[in-house]
N, C-alpha and C positions, 0 to 999 in steps of 0.2 A: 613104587618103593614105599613101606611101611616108615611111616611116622613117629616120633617118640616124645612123649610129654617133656620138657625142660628138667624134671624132676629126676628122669630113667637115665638122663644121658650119661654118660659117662664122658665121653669126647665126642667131639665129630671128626671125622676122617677124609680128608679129600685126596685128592689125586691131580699131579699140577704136570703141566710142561709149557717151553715157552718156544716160541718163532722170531728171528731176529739178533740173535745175540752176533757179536760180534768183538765180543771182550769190549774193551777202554776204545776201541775206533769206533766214535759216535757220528765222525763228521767225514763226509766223502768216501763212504763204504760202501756195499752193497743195496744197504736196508736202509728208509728213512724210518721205518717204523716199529717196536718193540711191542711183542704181546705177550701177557704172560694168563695163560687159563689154568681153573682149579673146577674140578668138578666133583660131585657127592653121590656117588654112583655105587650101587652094589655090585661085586665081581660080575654074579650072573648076567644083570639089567646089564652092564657094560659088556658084556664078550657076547650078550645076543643082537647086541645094537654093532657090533665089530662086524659081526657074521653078514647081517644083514647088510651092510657096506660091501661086503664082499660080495653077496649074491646078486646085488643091483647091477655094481658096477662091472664084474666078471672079468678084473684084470687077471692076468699072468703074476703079475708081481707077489711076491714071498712077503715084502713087506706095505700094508699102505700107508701113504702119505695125503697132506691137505691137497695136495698140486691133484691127485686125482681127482680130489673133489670139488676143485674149480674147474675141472676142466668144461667147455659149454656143454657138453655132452651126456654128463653126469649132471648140470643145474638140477636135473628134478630131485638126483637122491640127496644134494644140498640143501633142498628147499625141507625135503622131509627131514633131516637131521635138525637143521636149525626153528622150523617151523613150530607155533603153538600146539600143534599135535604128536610133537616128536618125540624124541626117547628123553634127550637133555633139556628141553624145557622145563626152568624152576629149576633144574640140579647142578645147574653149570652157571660159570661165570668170568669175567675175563676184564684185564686191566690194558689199559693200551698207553706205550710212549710216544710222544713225539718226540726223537734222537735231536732234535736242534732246540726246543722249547727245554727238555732236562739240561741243555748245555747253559743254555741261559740261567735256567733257574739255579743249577749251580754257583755257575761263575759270582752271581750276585750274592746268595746268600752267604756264600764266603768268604766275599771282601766284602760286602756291605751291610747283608743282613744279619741275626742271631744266628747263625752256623750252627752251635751247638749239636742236636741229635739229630739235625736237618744233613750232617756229612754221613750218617749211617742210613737214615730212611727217607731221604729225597727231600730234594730242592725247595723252596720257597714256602718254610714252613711258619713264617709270617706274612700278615696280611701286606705290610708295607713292601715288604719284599716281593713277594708275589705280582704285588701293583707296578713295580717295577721291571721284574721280568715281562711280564705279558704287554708292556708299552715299548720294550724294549725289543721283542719278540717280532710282534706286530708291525711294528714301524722301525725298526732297524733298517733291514733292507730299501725300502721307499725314502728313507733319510740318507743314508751310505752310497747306495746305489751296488748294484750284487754281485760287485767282484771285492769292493770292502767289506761288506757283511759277510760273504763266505771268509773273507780271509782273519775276520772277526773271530767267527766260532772257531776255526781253525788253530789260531792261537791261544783261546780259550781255552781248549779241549786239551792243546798242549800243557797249559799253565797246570790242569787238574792229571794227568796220565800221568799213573806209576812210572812210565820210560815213554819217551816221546819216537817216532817213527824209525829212528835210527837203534834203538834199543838202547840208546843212552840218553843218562839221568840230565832232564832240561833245567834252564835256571828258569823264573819269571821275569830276564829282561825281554826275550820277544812280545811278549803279551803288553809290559811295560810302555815299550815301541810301541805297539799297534795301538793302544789308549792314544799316544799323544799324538799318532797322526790323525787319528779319528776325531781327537778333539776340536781344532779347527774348522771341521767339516761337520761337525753338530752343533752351531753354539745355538742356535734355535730351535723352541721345543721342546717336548718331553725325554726325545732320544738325548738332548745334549744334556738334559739335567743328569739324565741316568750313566752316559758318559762323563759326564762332569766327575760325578760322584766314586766312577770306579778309578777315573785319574786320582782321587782323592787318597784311596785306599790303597795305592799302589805298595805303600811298606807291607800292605797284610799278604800281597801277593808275594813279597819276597820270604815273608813270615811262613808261610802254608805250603812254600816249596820244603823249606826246612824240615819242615815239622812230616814232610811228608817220605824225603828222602831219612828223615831220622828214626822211624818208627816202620820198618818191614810188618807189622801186624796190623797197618790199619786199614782198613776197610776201603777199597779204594772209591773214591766219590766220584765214578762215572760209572759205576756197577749199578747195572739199571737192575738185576735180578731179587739183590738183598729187599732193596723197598717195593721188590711186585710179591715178595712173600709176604711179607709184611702186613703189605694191603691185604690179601689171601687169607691170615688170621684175624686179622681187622674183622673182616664182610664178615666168613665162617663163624668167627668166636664172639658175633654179636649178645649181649645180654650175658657175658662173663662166661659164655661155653670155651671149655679147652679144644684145642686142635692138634689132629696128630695129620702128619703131611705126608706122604708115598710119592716123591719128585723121581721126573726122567734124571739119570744120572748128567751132571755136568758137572765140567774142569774147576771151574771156581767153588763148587759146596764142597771143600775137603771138612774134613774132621774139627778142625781149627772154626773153618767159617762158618761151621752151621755152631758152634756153642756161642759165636758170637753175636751170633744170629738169634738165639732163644733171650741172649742178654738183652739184645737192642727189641725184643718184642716186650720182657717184663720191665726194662726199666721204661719205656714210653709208654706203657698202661696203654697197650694197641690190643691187648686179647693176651691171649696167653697159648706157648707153642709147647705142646710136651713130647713130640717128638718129630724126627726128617728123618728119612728112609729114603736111602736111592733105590732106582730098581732099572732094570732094562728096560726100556717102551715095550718093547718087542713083546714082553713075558710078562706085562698087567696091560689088561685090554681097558685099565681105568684109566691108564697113563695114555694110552693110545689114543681115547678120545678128548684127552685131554689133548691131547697134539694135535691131534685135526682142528679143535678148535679153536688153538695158541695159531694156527697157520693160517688159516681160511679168516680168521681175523685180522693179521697184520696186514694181508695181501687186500680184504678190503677196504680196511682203515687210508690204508696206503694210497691207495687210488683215490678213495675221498679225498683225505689231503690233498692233491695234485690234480684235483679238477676232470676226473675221468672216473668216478665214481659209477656205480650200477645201482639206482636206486633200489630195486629189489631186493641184492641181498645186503646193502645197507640198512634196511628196513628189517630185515631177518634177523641181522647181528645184534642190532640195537637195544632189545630185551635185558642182554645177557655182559654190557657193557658199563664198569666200574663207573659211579660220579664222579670218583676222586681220581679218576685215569687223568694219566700229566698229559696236560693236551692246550696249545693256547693259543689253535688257529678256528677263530668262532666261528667261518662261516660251515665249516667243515663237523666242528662239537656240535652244531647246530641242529645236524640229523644224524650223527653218530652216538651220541650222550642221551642218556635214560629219558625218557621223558616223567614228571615231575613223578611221585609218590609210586615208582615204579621198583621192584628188586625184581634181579631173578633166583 
């Protein structure tokens, strides 16, 4: 792919789709893991690198997906895709959640921390806060014991949902509840400071239901997708470059959410978005590899997480993996995160 002086650009253009969504159910869902990839590919470089997926692998299928390209079978045309010598090496790039770390970092930042633009582009946008999620994160469960801690995030997650499981509007007394049984049971330690603290803030919990059930336009803060775009013009639009986006279409970017969306990029001086374009996976083979790599990601992160990892294509992924991907289980960041002075 031809290169262009800073001077020539005009934008940069990438192409995104994510693996993992699963609307506002962050906790006891399918996925523990959210990925969301962007990649800077030109039509051709992308639909010859499409072609050649197809000629490796020689499915039947009309459309491919990641699942083909984890299968063991296919590991070699994985290895060449993601490998130093591959098509997307340098072009491509990919942000990873962990669905129980953003629950926390929420939860805190909005009864405890500066909340402010941290409810539109993610969690624990101070450092205090942050310190507190990730102690919280960490040593939750081994303080609780992990049928409290699930039923922690659980109600968390409630306190933050547009509409809680039943499709009706929840109050913040469950969440209330669950603090002051927890309280007891953490008075020692960091965990109990950090529960201490959200017993503290229990009026902002009744406060943020309000304001949440009051206001049908606001962005809902378990929306993992708004802050992985975000991130996406961040990396892209490094050194004040604009970015224009070509996303797989999805339910949540209506009309309404992507202007809110260009707002919450210029007013946080994250890059600057000057346009979002849905398109069908199907019919930009940009998006398409953008999909392979949102999926072949979360499924490995996934498994890192959870202690069944494949060192190899851990080590593949690795390259092409955001710093600032929300993630706050260290033994796992530990070979899934950039290593030091490293972009792809």
């Amino acid at each position: 792919m031809q290169t262009e002086s800073p001077s020539t650009i005009r934008f940069v253009e990438i192409a995104c789709d994510e693996s993992g969504s699963e609307g506002e159910n962050l906790v006891g869902g399918n996925t523990d893991v959210f990925a969301h990839a962007s990649v800077r590919l030109d039509t051709e470089l992308a639909t010859n690198c499409v072609q050649e997926i197809r000629s490796r692998i020689r499915s039947p299928a009309l459309e491919y997906k990641a699942n083909h390209l984890l299968r063991e079978k296919h590991r070699s045309v994985l290895r060449w895709l993601l490998g130093p010598s591959g098509p997307i090496h340098g072009h491509a790039h990919v942000q990873l959640t962990d669905k129980a770390f953003f629950v926390v970092g929420r939860v805190i930042d909005l009864l405890v921390g500066e909340a402010d633009e941290a409810i539109s582009i993610g969690p624990a946008q101070d450092q205090h806060a942050k310190d507190m999620a990730v102690t919280l994160y960490r040593e939750g469960q081994p303080a609780l014991g992990r049928e409290q801690w699930q039923a922690f995030l659980e109600s968390a997650s409630d306190l933050m949902r547009t509409r809680n499981r039943l499709g009706v509007r929840a109050s913040a007394d469950p969440f209330v509840r669950m603090v002051d049984v927890l309280r007891p049971m953490s008075t020692r330690g960091r965990v109990g400071e950090v529960i201490g603290l959200l017993r503290q803030a229990r009026p902002h919990a009744a406060s943020f239901r309000a304001q949440l059930v009051g206001n049908p336009r606001m962005i809902p803060v378990l929306d993992l997708l708004i802050p992985a775009i975000v991130q996406a013009v961040t990396y892209w639009g490094e050194g004040g470059k604009p970015v224009a986006i070509v996303h797989d279409e999805h339910v949540s970017l209506t009309e309404d959410r992507i202007a809110q969306l260009k707002e919450i990029v210029n007013k946080a001086h994250r890059g600057r978005l000057t346009s979002l374009r849905l398109v069908d996976s199907r019919l930009d083979s940009r998006v398409q590899i953008a999909d392979f790599l949102a999926g072949v990601a979360r499924k490995i992160a996934s498994d890192e997480l959870n202690r069944r990892g494949d060192a190899e294509l851990t080590g593949l992924l690795r390259p092409y993996v955001d710093s600032l991907s929300i993630w706050g289980d260290d033994r796992s960041w530990s070979v899934l995160g950039p290593a030091p002075s490293t972009r792809s």
